[in-house]
Structure formats: structure tokens, C-alpha cells
PyMOL Python script that loads the backbone (N, CA, C, O; Angstrom):
from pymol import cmd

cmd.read_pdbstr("""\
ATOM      1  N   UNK A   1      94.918 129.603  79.335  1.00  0.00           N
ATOM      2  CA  UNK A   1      95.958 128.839  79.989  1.00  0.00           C
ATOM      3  C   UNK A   1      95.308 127.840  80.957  1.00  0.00           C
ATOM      4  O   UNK A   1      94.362 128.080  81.706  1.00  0.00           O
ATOM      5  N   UNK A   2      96.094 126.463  80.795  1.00  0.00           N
ATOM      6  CA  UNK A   2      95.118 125.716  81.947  1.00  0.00           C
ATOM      7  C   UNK A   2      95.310 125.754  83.205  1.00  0.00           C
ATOM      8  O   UNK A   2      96.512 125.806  83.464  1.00  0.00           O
ATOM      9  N   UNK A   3      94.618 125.749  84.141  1.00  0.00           N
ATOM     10  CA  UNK A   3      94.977 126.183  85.800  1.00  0.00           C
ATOM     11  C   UNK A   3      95.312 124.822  86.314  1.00  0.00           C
ATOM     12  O   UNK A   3      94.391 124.024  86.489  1.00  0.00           O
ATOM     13  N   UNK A   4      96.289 124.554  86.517  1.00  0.00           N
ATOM     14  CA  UNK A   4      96.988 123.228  87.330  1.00  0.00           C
ATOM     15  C   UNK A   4      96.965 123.049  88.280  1.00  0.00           C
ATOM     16  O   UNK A   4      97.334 121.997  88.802  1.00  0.00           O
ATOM     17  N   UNK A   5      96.304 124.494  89.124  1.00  0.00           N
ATOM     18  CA  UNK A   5      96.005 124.257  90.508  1.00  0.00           C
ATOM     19  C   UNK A   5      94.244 123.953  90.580  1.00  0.00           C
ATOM     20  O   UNK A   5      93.712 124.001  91.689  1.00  0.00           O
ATOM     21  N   UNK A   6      93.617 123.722  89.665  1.00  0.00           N
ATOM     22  CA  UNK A   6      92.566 123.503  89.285  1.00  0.00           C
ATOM     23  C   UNK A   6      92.527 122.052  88.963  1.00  0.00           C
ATOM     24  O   UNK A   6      91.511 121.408  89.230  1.00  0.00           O
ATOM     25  N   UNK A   7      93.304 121.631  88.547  1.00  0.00           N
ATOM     26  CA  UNK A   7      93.753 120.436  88.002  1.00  0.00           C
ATOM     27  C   UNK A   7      93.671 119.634  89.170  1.00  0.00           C
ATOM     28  O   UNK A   7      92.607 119.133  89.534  1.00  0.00           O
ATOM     29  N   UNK A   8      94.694 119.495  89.745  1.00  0.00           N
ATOM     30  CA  UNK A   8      95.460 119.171  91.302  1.00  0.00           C
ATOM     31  C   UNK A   8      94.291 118.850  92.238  1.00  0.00           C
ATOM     32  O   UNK A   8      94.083 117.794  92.836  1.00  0.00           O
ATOM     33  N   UNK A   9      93.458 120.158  92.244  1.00  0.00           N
ATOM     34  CA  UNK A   9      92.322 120.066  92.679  1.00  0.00           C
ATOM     35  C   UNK A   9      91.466 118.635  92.363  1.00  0.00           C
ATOM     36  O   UNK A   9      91.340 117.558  92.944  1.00  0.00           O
ATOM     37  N   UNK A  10      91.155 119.001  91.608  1.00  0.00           N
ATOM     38  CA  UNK A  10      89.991 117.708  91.166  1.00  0.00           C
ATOM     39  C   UNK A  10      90.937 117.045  91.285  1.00  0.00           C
ATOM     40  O   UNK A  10      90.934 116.739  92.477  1.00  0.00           O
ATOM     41  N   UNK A  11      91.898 116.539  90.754  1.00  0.00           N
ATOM     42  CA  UNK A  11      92.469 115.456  90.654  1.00  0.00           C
ATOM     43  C   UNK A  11      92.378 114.646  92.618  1.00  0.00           C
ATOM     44  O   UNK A  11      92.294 113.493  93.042  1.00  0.00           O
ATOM     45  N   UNK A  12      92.430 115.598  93.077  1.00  0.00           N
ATOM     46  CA  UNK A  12      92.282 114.903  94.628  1.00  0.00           C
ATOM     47  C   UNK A  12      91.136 114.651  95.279  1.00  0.00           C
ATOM     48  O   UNK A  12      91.121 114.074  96.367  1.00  0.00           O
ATOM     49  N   UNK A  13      89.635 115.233  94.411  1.00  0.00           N
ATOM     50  CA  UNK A  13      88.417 115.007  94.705  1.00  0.00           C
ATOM     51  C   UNK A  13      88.371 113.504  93.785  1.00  0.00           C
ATOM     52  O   UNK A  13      87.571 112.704  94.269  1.00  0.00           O
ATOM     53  N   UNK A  14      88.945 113.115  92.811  1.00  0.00           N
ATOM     54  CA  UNK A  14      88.800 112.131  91.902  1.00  0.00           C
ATOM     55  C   UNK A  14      89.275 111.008  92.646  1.00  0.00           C
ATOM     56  O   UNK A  14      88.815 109.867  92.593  1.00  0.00           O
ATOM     57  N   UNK A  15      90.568 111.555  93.593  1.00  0.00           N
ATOM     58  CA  UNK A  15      91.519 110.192  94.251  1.00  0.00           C
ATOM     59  C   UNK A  15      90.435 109.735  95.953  1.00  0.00           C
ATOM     60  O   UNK A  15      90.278 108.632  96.477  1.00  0.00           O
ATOM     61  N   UNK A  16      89.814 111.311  96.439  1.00  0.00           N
ATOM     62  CA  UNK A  16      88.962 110.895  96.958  1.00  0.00           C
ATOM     63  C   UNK A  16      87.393 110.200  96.902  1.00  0.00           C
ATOM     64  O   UNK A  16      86.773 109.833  97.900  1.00  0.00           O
ATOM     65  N   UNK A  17      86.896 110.108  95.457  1.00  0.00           N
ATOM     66  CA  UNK A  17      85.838 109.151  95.339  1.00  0.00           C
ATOM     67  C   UNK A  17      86.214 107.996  95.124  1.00  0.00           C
ATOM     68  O   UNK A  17      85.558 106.996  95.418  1.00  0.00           O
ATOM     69  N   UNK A  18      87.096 107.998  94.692  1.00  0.00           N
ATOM     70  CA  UNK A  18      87.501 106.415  94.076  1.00  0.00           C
ATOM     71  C   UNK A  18      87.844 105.556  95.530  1.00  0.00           C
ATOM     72  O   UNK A  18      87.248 104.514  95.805  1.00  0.00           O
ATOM     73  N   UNK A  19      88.792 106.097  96.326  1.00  0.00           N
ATOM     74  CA  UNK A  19      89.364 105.600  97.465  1.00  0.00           C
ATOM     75  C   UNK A  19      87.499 104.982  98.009  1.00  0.00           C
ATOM     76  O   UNK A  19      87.378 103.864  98.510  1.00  0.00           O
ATOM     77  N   UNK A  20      86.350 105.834  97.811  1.00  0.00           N
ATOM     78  CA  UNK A  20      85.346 104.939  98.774  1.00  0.00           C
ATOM     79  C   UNK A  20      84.616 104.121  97.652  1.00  0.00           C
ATOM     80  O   UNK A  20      83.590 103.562  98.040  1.00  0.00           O
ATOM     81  N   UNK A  21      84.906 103.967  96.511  1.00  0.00           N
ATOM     82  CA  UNK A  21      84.181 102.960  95.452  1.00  0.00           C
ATOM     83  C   UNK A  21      85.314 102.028  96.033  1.00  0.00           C
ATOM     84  O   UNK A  21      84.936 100.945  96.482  1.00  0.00           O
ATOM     85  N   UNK A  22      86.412 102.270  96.069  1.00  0.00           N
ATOM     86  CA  UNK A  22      86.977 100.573  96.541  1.00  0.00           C
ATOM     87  C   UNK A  22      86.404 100.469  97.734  1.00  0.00           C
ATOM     88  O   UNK A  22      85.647  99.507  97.859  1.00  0.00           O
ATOM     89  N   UNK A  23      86.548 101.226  98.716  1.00  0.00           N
ATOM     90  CA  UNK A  23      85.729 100.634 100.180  1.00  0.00           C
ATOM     91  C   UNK A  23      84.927 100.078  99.771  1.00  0.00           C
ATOM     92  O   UNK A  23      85.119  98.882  99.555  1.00  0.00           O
ATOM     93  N   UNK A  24      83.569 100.709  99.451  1.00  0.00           N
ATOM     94  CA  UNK A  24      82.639  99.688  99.389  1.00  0.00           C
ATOM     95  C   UNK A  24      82.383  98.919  98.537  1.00  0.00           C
ATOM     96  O   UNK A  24      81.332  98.285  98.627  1.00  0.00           O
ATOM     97  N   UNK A  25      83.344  98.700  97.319  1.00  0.00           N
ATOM     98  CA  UNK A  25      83.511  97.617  96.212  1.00  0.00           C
ATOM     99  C   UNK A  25      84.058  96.227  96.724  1.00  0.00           C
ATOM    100  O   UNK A  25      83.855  95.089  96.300  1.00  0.00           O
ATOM    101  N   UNK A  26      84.844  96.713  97.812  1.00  0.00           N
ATOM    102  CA  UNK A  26      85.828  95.653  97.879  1.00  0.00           C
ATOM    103  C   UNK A  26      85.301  94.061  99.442  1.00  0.00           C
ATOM    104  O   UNK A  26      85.472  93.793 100.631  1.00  0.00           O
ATOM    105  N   UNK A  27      84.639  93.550  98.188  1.00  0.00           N
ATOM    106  CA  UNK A  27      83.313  92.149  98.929  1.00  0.00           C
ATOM    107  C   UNK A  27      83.612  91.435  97.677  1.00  0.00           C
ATOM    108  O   UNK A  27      84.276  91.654  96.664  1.00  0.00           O
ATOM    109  N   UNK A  28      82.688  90.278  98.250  1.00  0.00           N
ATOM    110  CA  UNK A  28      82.433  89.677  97.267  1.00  0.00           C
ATOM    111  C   UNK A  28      81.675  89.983  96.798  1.00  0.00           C
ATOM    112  O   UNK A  28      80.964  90.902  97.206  1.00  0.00           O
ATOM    113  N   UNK A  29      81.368  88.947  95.050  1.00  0.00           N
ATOM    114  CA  UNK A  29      79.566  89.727  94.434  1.00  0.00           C
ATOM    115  C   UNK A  29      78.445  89.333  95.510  1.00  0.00           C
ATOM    116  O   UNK A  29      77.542  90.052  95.937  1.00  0.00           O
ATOM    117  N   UNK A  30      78.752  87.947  95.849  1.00  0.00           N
ATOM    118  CA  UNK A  30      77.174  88.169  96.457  1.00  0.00           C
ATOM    119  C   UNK A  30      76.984  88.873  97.620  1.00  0.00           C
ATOM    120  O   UNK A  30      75.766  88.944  97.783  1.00  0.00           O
ATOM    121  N   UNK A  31      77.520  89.389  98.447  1.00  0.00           N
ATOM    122  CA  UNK A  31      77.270  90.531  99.030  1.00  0.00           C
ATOM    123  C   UNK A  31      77.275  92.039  98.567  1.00  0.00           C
ATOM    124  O   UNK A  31      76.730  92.802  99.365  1.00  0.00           O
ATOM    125  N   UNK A  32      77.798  92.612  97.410  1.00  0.00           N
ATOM    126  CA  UNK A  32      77.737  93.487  96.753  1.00  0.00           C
ATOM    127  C   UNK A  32      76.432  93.589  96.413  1.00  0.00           C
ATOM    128  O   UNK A  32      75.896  94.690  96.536  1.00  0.00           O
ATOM    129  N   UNK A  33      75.485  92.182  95.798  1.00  0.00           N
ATOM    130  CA  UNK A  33      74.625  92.325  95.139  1.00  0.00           C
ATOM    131  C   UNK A  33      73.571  92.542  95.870  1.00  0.00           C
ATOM    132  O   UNK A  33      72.660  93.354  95.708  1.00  0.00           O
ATOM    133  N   UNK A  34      73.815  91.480  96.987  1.00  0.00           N
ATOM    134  CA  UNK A  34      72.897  91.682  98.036  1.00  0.00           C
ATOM    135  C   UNK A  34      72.447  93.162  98.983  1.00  0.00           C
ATOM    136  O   UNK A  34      71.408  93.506  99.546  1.00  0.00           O
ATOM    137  N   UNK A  35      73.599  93.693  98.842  1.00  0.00           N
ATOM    138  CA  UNK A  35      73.345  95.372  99.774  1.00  0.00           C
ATOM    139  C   UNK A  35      73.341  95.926  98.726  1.00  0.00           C
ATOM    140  O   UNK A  35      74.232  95.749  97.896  1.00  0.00           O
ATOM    141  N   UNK A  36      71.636  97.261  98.425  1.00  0.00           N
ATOM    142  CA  UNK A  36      71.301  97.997  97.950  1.00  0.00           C
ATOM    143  C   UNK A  36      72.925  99.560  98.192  1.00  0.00           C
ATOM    144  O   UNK A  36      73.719 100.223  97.524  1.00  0.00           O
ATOM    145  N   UNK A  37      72.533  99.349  99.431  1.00  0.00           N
ATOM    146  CA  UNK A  37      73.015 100.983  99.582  1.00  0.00           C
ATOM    147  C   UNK A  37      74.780 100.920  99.047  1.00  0.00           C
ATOM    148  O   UNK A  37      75.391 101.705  98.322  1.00  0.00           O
ATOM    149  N   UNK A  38      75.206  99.772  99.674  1.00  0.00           N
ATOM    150  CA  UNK A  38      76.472  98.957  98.764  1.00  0.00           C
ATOM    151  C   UNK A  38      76.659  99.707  96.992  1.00  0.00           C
ATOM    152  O   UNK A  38      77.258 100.677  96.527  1.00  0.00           O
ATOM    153  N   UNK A  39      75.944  98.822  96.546  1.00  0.00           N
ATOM    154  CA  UNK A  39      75.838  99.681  95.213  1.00  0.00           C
ATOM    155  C   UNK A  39      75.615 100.847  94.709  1.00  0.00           C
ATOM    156  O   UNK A  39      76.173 101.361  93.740  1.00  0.00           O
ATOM    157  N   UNK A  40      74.407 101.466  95.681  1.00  0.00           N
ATOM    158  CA  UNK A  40      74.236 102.857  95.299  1.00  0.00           C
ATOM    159  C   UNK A  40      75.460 103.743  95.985  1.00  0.00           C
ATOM    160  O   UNK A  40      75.615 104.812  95.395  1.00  0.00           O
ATOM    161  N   UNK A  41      76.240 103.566  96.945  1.00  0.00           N
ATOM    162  CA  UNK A  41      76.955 104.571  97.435  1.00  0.00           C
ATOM    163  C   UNK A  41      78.025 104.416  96.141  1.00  0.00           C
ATOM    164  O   UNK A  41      78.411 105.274  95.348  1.00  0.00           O
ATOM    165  N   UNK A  42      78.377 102.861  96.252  1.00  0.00           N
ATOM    166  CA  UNK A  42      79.204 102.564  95.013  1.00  0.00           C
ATOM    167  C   UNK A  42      79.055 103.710  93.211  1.00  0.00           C
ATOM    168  O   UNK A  42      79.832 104.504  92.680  1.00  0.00           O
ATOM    169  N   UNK A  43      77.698 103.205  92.842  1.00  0.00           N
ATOM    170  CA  UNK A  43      77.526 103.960  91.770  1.00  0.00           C
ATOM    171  C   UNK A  43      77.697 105.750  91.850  1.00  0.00           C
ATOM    172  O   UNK A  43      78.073 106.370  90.855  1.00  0.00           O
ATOM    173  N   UNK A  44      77.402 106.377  93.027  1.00  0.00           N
ATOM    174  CA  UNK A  44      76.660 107.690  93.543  1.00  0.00           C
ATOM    175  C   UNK A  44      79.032 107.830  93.704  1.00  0.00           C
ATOM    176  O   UNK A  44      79.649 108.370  94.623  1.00  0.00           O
ATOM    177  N   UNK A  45      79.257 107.568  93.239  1.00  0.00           N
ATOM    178  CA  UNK A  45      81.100 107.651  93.587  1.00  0.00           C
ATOM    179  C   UNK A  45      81.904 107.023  92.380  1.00  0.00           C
ATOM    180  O   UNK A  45      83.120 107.032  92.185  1.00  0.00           O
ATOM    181  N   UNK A  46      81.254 106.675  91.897  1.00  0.00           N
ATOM    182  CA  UNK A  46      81.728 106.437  90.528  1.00  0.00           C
ATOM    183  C   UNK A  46      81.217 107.485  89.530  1.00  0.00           C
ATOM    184  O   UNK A  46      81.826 107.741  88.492  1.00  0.00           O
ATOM    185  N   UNK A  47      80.011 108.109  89.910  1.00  0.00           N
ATOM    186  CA  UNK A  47      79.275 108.858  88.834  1.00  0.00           C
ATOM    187  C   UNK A  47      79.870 110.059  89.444  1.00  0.00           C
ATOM    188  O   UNK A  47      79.074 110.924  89.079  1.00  0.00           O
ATOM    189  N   UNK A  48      80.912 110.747  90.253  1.00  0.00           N
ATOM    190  CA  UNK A  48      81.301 111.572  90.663  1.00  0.00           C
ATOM    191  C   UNK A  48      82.675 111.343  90.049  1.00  0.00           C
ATOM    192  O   UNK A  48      83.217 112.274  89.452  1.00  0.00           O
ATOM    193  N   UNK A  49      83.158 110.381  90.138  1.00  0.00           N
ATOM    194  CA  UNK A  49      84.657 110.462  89.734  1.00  0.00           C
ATOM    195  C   UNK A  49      84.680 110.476  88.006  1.00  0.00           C
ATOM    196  O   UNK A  49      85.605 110.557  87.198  1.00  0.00           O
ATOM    197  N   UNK A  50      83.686 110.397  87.908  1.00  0.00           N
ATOM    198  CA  UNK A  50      83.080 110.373  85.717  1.00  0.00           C
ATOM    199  C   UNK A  50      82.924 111.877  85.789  1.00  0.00           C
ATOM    200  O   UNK A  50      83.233 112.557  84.811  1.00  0.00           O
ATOM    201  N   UNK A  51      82.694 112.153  86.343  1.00  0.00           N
ATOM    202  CA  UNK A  51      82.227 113.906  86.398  1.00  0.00           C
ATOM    203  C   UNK A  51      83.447 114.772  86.501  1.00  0.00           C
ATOM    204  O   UNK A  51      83.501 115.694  85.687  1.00  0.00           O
ATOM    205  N   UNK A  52      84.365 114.655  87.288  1.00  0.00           N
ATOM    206  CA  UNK A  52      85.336 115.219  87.307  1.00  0.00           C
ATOM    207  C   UNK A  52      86.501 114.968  86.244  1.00  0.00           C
ATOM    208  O   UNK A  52      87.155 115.924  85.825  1.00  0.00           O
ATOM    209  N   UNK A  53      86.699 113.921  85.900  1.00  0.00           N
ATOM    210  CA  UNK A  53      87.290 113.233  84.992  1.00  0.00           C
ATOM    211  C   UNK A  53      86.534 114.483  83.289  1.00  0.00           C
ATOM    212  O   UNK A  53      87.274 114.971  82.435  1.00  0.00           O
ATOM    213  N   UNK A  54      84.994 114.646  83.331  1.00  0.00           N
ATOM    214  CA  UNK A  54      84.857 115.186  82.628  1.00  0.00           C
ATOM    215  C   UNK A  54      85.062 116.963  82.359  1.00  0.00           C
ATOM    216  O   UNK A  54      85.174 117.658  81.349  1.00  0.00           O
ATOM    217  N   UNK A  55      85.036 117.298  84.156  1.00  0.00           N
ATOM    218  CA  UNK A  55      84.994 118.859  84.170  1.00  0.00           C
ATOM    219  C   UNK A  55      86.531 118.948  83.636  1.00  0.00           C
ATOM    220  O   UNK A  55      86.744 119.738  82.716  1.00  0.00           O
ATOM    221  N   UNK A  56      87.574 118.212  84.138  1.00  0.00           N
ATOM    222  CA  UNK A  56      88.962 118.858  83.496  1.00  0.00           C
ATOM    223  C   UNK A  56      89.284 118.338  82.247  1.00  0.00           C
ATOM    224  O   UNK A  56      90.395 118.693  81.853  1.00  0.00           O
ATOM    225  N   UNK A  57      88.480 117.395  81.283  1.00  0.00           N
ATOM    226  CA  UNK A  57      88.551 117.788  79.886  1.00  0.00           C
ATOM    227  C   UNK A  57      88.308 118.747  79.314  1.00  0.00           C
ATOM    228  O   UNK A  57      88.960 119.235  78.391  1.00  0.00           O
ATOM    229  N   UNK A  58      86.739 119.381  80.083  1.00  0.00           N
ATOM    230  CA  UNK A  58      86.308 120.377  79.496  1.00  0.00           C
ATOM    231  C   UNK A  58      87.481 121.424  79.560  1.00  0.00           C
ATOM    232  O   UNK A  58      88.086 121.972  78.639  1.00  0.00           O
ATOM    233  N   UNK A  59      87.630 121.544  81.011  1.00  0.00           N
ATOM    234  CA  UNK A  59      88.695 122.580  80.917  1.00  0.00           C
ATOM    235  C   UNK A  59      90.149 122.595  80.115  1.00  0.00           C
ATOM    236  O   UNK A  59      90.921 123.427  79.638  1.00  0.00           O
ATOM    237  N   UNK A  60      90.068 121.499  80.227  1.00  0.00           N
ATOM    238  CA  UNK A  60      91.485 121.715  79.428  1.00  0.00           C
ATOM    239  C   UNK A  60      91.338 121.829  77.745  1.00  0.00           C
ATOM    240  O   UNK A  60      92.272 122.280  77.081  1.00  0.00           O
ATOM    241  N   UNK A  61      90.044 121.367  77.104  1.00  0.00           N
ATOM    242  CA  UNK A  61      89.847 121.567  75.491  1.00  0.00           C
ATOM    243  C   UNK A  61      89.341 123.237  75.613  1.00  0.00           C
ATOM    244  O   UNK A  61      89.828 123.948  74.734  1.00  0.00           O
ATOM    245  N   UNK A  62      88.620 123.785  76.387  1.00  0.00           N
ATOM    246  CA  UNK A  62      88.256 125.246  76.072  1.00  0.00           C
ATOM    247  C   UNK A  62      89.923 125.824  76.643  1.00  0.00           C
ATOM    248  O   UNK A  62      90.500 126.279  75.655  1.00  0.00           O
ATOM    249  N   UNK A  63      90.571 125.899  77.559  1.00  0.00           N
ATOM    250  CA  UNK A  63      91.914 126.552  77.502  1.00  0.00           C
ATOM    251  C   UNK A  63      92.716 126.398  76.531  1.00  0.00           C
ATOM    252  O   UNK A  63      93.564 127.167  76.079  1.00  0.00           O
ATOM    253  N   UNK A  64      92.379 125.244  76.191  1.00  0.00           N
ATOM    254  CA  UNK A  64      93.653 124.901  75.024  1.00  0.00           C
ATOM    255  C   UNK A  64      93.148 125.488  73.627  1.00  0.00           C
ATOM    256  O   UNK A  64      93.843 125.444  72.611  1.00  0.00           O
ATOM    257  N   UNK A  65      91.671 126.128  73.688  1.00  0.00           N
ATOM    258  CA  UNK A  65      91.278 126.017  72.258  1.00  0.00           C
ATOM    259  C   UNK A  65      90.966 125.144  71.048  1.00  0.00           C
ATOM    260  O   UNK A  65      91.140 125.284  69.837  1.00  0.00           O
ATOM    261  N   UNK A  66      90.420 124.154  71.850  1.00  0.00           N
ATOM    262  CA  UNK A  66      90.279 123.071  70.921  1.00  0.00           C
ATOM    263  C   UNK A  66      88.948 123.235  70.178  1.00  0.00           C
ATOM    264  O   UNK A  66      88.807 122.512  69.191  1.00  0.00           O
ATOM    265  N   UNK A  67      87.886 124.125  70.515  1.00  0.00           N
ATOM    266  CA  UNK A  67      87.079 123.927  69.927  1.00  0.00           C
ATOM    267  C   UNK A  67      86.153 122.924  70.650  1.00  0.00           C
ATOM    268  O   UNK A  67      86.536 122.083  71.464  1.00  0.00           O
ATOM    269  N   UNK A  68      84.610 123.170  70.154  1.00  0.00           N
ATOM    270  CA  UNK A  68      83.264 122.875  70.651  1.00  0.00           C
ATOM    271  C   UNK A  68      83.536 121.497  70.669  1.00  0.00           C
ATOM    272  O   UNK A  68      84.048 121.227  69.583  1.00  0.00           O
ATOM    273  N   UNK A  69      83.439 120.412  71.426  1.00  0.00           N
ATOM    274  CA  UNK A  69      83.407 118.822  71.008  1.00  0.00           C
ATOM    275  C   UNK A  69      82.017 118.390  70.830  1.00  0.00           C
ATOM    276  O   UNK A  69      81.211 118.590  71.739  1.00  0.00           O
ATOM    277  N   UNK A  70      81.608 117.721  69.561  1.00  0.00           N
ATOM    278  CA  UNK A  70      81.033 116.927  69.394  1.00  0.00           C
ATOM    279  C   UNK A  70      79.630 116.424  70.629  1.00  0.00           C
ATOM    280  O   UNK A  70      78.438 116.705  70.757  1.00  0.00           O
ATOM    281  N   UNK A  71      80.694 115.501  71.389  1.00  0.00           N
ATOM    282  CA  UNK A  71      80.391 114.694  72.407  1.00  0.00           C
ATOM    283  C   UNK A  71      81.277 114.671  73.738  1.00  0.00           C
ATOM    284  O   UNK A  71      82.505 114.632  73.657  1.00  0.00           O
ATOM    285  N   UNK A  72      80.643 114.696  74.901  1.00  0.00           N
ATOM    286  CA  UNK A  72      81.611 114.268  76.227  1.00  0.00           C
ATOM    287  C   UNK A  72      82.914 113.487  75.913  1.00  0.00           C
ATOM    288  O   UNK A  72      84.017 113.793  76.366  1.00  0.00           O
ATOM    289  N   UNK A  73      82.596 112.172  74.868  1.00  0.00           N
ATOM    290  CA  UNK A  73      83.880 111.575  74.954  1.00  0.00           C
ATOM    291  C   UNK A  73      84.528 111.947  73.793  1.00  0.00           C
ATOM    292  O   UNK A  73      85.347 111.133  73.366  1.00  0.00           O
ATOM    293  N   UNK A  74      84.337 113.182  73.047  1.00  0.00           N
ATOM    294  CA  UNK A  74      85.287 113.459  71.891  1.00  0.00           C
ATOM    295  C   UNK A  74      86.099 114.041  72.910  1.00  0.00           C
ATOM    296  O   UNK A  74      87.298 113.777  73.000  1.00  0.00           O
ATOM    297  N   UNK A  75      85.573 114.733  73.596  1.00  0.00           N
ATOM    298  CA  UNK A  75      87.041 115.585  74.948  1.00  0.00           C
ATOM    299  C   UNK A  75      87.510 115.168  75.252  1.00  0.00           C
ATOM    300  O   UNK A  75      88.317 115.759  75.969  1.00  0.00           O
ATOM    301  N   UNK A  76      87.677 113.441  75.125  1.00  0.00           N
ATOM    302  CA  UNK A  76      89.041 112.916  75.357  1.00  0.00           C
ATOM    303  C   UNK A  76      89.907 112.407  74.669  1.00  0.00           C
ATOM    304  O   UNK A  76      90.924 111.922  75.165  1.00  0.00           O
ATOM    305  N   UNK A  77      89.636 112.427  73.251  1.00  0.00           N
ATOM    306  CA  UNK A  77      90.722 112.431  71.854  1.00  0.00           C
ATOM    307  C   UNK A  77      91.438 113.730  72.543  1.00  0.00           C
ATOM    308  O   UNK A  77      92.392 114.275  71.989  1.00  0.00           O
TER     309      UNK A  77
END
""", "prot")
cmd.dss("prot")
cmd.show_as("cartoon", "prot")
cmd.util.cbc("prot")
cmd.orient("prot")
């Protein structure tokens, strides 16, 4: 069964990385490009909100019984 309070969960760690990829997204490029840590906090919050996005596929194809996927992004067919 899938846990929705599991769900809920991430889902608010997901709304909280994203909320600081816009903080520090939100420049122009050439200052984006220009600040290192700019980008890396940027990427280091995007590669977190990809992660979670992936833990509750997982969870939800092994609860549901879907069977082994392929690949990361077959879990989201």
C-alpha cells in the first residue's frame, strides 16, 4: 500500500528545494554565470529535488507492484 504520509512528506522536502533553486536562480544569466556558488547551490537543489521526485516513484512502483524497472525513468511511465 502506498504511504501518503510518506508522500506528503517528500512532497514538502521537494517544495522546499525548489523554493531555494528559484532563490538563487532568480538573476540574470550573467550574474548566474558569473557566481560559482550561485550555480552550485543551484545545481546541489535541483539534484535533490530529482532525487525525491525519484524516491516516490520508486515507492510507489514497488507498492503498487509494478515490477523491477528497467531504468530510473521507466518509473515514470
Amino acid at each position: 500500500m502506498v504511504d501518503k504520509d510518506l508522500i506528503l512528506l517528500n512532497a514538502g522536502r521537494f517544495e522546499k528545494y525548489l523554493a531555494r533553486v528559484r532563490v538563487k536562480s532568480d538573476t540574470d544569466l550573467d550574474t548566474f554565470r558569473a557566481e560559482l556558488e550561485r550555480q552550485e547551490i543551484t545545481i546541489f537543489n535541483l539534484l535533490q529535488a530529482i532525487q525525491i521526485c525519484i524516491d516516490i516513484a520508486a515507492h510507489i512502483v514497488s507498492e503498487e507492484g509494478y515490477g523491477v524497472p528497467g531504468s530510473t525513468s521507466e518509473m515514470f511511465y
